[in-house]
C-alpha positions in Angstrom: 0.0 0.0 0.0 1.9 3.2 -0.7 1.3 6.3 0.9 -1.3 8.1 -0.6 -3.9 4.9 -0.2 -2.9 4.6 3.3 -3.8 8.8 4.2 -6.4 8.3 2.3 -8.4 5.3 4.2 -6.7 7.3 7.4 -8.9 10.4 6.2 -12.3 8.5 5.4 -12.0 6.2 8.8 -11.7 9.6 10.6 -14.4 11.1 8.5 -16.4 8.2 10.1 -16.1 8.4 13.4 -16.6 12.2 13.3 -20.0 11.0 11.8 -21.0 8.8 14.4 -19.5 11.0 17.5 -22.7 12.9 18.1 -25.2 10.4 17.2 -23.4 8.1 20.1 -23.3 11.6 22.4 -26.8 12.1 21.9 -28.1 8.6 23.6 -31.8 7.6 24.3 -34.5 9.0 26.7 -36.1 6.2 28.8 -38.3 6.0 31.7 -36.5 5.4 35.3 -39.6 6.6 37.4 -43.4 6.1 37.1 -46.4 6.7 39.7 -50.3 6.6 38.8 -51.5 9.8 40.4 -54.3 8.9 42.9 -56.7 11.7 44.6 -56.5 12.3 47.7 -59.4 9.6 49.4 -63.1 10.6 49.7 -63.6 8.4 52.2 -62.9 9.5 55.6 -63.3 6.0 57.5 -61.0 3.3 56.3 -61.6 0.4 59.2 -60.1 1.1 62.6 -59.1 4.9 61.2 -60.4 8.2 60.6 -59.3 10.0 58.3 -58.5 13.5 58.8 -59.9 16.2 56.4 -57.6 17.5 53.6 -56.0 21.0 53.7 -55.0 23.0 51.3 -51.3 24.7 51.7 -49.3 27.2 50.3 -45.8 26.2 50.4 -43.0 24.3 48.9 -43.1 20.3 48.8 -39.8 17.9 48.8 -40.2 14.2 47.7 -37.5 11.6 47.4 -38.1 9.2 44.6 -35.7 6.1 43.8 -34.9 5.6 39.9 -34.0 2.7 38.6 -31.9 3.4 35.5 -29.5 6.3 35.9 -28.3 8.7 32.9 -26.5 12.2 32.2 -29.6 14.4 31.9 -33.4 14.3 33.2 -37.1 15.3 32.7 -39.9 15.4 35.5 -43.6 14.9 34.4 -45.7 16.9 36.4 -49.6 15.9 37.2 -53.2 18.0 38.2 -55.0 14.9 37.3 -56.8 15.0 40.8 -57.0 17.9 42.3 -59.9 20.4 42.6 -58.8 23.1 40.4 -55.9 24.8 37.9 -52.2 24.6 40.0 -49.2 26.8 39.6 -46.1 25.7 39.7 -43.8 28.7 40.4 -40.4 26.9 41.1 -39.5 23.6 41.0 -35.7 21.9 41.4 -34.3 18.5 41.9 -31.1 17.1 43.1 -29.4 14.2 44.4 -30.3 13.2 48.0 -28.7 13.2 51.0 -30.0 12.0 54.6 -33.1 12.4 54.4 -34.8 15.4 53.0 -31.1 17.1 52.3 -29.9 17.7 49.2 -26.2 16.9 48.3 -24.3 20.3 48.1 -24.1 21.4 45.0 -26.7 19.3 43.2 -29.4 21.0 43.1 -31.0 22.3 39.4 -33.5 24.8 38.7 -36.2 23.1 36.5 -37.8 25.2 33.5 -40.5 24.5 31.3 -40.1 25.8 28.0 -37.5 28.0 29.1 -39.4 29.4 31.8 -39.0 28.8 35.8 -43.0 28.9 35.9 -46.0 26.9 34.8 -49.5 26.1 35.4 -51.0 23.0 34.9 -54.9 22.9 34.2 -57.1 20.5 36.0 -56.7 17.5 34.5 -53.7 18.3 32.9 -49.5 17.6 33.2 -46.8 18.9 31.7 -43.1 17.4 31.3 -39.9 19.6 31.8 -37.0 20.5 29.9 -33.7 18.5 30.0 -32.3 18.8 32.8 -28.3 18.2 33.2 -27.7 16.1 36.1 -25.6 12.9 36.4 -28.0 10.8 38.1 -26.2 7.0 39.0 -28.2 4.2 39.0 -30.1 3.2 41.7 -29.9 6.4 43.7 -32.6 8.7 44.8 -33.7 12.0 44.0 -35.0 15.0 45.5 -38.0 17.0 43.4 -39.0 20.4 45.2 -41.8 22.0 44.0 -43.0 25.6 45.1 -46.8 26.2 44.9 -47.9 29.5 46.6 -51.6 28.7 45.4 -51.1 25.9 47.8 -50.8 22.0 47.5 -53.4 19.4 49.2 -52.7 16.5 51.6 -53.8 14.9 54.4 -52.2 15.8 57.8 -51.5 13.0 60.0 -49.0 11.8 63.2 -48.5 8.5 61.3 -46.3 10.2 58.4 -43.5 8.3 57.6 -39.5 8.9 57.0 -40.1 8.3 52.9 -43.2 10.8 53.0 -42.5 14.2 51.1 -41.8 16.8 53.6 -43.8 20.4 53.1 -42.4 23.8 53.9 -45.6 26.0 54.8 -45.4 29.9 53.5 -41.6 29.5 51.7 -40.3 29.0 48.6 -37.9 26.6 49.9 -36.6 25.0 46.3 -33.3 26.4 46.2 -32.5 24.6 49.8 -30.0 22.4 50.4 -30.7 21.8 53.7 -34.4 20.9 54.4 -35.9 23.5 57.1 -37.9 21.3 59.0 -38.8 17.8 59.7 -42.3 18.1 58.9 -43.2 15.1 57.0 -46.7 15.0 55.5 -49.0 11.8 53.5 -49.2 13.2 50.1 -48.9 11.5 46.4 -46.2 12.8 44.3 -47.0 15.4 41.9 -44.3 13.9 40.1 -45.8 11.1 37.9 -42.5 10.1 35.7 -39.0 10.7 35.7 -36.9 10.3 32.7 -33.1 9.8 31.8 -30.6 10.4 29.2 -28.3 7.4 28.9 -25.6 6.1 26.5 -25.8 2.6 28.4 -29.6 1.9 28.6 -30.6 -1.3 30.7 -34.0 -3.8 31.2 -35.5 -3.0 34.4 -38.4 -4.5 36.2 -41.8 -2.8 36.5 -43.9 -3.8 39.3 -47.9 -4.0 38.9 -49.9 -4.4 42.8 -51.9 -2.8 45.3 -50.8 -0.1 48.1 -48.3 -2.8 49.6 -46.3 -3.0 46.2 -46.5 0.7 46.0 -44.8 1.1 49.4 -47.7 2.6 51.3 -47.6 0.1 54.2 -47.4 0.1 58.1 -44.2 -1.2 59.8 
């Protein structure tokens, strides 16, 4: 092979992989997190226990929710599909979790929709977020904020667990790394699906059940 031949299968194999950098850079989107959104109960009895009435309050709520699949970037879908009116979302973040409701320094993301640090959802309605850059690993949970000053409903109750979402009353509290109470409250996620970017996508199990395979259940 003389010289020329050789620079010039050099020049096309380079020309190749500069073709197939991005498209490898660019990965796939795939679901890591789902929850049905559920209502908050109309029933007030459920055998032994009463059910407290549900309030309504302006605030900021934190949930941590485990993904499965971890990736480079993610989205949040966002649900009203059960609550009693139109809800604004003023500010919403998510990060990487600490203890508890803490967020890891520096991990924390402002999430936009459309560009914009604001939306409201219809009733009825969701909305999914813009790409967020995080480098979420596998198996690790997250922390979504989300800042309602209209005000968000849940139950209160003393039986709140650890995993509940915790709610900052009055505050926009997104920005936080540090949560600033302990207040846990029983409340579905807002959050109904989490996607991630990923070069390395993997099977993972989905699991179909009642309240037990959900978590919701008693120690």
């Amino acid at each position: 092979m003389n010289r020329k031949s050789f620079l010039l299968i050099c020049a096309s194999a380079l020309a190749l992989i500069a073709c197939q950098s991005p498209q490898r850079r660019q990965g796939e989107w795939i679901g890591t997190y789902e929850m049905g959104p559920v209502g908050i109960p109309a029933i007030r009895i459920i055998g032994p226990h009463r059910l407290p009435a549900p309030v309504t309050v302006p605030g900021t709520i934190r949930y941590r929710l485990r993904v499965s699949q971890g990736g480079r970037q993610v989205r949040l879908k966002f649900s009203n599909e059960f609550n009693t009116g139109p809800m604004a979302i003023v500010r919403a973040s998510v990060g990487l979790a600490g203890d508890s409701l803490d967020a890891l320094p520096g991990s924390l993301r402002q999430v936009t929709f459309s560009g914009k640090p604001d939306v409201t959802l219809p009733l009825g309605g969701m909305v999914m977020s813009d790409p967020i850059t995080l480098s979420v690993p596998t198996l690790r949970d997250l922390l979504v904020s989300v800042y309602a000053p209209g005000g968000i409903m849940w139950l209160p109750t003393d039986r709140a667990r650890e995993v509940d979402p915790g709610m900052a009353e009055g505050t926009d509290a997104t920005s936080m790394e540090r949560w600033p109470n302990d207040h846990h409250v029983y409340a579905r996620p807002m959050v109904s699906a989490i996607d991630v970017l990923t070069d390395s996508p993997m099977r993972v199990v989905v699991a179909l059940g009642d309240s037990t395979t959900d978590g919701s259940v008693d120690s």
